[in-house]
C-alpha positions as CSV (number, residue, x, y, z in Angstrom):
1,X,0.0,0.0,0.0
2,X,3.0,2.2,0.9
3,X,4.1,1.8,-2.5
4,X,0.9,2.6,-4.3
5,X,0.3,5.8,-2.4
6,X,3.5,7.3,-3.4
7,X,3.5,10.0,-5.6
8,X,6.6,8.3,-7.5
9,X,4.3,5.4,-7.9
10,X,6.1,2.5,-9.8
11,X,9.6,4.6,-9.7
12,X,9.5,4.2,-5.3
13,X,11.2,1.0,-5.5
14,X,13.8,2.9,-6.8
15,X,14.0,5.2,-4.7
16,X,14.4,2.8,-1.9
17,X,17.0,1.1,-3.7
18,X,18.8,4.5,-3.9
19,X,18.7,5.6,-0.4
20,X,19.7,1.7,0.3
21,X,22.4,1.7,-1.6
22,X,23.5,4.9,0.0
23,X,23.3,3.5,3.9
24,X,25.1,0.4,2.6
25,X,28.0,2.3,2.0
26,X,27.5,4.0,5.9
27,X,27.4,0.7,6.5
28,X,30.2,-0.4,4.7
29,X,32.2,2.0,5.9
30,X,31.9,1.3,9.8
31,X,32.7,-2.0,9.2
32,X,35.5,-1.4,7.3
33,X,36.8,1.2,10.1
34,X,35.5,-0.1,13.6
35,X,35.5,-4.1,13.0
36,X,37.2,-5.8,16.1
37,X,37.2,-9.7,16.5
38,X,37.2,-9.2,20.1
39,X,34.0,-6.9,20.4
40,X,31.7,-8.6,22.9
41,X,28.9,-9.6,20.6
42,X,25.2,-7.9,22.2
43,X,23.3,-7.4,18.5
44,X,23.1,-7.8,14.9
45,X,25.9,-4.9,15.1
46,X,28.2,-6.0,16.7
47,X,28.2,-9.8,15.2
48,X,28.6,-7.8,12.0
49,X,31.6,-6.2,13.5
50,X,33.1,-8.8,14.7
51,X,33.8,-11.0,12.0
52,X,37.1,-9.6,11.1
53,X,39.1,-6.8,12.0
54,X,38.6,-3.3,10.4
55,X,41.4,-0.8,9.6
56,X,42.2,1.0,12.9
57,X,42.6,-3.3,14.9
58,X,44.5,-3.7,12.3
59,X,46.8,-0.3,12.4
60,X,48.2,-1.1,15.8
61,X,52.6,-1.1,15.2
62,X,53.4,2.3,15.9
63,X,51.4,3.2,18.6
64,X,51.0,6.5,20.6
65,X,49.8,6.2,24.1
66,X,48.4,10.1,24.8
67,X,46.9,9.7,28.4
68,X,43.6,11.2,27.6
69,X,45.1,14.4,26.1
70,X,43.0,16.5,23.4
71,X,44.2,16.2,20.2
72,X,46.5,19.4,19.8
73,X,49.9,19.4,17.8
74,X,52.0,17.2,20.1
75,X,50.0,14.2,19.1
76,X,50.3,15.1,15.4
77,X,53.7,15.8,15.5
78,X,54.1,12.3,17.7
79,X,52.6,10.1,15.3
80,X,54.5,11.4,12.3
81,X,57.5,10.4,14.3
82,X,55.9,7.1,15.6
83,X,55.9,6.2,11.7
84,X,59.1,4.8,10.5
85,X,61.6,7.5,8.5
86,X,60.9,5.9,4.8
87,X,57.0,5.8,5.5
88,X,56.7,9.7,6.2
89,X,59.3,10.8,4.1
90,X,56.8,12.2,1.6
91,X,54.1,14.0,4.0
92,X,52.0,15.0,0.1
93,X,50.7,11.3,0.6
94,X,50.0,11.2,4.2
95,X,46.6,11.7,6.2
96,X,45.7,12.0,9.9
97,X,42.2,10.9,9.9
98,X,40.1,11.4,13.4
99,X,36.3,11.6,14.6
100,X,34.9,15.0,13.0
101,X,34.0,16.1,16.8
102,X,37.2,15.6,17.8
103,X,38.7,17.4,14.4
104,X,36.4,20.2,15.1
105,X,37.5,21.1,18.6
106,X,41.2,21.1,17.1
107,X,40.4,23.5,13.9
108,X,38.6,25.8,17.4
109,X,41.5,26.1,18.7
110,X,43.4,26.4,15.8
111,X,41.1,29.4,14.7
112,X,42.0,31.3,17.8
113,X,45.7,31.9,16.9
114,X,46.8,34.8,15.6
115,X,48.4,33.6,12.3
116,X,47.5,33.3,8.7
117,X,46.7,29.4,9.9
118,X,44.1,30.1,12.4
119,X,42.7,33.1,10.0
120,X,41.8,30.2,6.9
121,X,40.3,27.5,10.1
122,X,37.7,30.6,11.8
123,X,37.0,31.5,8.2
124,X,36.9,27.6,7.0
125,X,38.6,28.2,3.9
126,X,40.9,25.9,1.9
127,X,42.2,22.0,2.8
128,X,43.0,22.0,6.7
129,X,46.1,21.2,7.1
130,X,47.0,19.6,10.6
131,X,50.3,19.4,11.0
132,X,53.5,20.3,9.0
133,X,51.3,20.2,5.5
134,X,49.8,16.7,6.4
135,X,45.6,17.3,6.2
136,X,43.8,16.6,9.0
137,X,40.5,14.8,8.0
138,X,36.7,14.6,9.4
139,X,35.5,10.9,10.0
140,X,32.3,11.1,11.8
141,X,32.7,7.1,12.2
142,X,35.8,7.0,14.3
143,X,34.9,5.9,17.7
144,X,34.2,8.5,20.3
145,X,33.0,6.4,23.3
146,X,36.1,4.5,23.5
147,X,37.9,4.2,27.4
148,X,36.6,3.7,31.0
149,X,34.8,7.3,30.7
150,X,33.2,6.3,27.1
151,X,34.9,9.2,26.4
152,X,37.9,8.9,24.1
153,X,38.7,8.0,20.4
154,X,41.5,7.2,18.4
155,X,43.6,8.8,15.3
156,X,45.2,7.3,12.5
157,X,48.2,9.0,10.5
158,X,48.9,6.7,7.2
159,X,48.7,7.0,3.1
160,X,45.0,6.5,1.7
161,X,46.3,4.0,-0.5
162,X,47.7,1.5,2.6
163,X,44.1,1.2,3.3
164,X,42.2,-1.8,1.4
165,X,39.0,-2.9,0.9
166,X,38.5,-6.1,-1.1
167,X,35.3,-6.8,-2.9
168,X,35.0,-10.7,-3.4
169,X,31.4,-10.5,-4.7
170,X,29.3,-6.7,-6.0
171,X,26.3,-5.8,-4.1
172,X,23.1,-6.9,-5.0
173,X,20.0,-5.9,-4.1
174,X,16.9,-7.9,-4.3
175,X,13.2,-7.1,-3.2
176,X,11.3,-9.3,-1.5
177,X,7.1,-9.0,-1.4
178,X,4.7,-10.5,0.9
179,X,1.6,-10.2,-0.4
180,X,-0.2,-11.1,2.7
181,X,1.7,-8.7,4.8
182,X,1.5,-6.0,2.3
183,X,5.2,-5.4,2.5
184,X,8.3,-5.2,0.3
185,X,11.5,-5.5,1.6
186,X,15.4,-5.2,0.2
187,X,17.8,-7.4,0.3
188,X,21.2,-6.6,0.3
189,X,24.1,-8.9,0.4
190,X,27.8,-8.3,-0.5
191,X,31.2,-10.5,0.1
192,X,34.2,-7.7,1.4
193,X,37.1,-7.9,3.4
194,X,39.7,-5.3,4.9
195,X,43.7,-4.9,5.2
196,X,46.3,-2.9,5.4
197,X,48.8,-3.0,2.5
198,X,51.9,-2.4,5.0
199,X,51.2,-2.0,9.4
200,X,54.5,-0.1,9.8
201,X,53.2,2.4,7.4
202,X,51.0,3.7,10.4
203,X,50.8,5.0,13.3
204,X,47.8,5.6,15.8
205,X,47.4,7.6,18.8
206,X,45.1,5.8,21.4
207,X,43.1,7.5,24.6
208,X,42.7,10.5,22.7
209,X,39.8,12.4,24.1
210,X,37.4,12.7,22.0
């Protein structure tokens, strides 16, 4: 009935299949970040989480222990030199990636200085840059109720391209009608897994707060 008393009619499948498609890839992309073998398994969630490890379990060689401290430019400037020499020689291809809460406190702060720096971060204009040319990026799917105090996250200093995720088997989406119920439902199903080209080519600060 749903479907019949849309104004899109016969197109509202599609539509559905659009916005579907979209939270997949929300979907797709918690896994890929947050997945953890270890997670105690509560809900559908977590058992989805749990079947393999995602890209920040798996980033954990050069690690930087910050003891609750915000994220300010002594962690940045300790997790470039957590990474080996040969890894961070070219900064151009490096990222710090960190919850976009925790990002926006950092460009706050930044915007208070009185330099050209925190003129471009109160106006918001350009790239932010974090630290020493390196961009600092906005990842509203980093963890931010990590800790005793459910009150910390992580960041993650590495090249894009050291980050994998392998498609065995495309998407597909199927609907599925119950006539008797009146309902149509999709079905999505997809085969993926995670890695990380090269572990010593990151470096991750832990108990930052968030």
């Amino acid at each position: 009935e749903a479907a019949e008393d849309q104004i899109e009619q016969d197109q509202f499948i599609n539509t559905m299949r659009a916005q579907l498609t979209e939270a997949l890839g929300r979907d797709l992309e918690q896994i890929a970040i947050n997945s953890d073998v270890t997670i105690a398994v509560v809900d559908q969630e977590t058992l989805l989480l749990s079947r393999q490890d995602g890209w920040l379990r798996r980033s954990n060689v050069n690690l930087v222990d910050t003891n609750g401290a915000v994220l300010d430019t002594d962690v940045l400037r300790d997790l470039r030199l957590a990474m080996p020499s040969e890894f961070r020689k070219d900064p151009r291809k490096l990222r710090y990636y960190a919850n976009d809460g925790t990002v926006f406190r950092y460009m706050d702060d930044v915007s208070h200085r009185m330099t050209p720096e925190g003129d471009r971060a109160h106006r918001g204009q350009g790239a932010f840059q974090g630290y020493q040319t390196i961009p600092l990026v906005d990842v509203s799917l980093f963890p931010n109720t990590l800790g005793i105090g459910a009150n910390q996250t992580q960041v993650l200093l590495t090249d894009p391209a050291n980050l994998v995720l392998g498609i065995q088997r495309q998407i597909r989406i199927e609907p599925d009608r119950d006539k008797h119920a009146g309902v149509v439902s999709l079905i999505a199903s997809m085969r993926v897994a995670f890695h990380v080209l090269e572990d010593t080519a990151t470096a991750r600060a832990d108990e930052v707060l968030a």
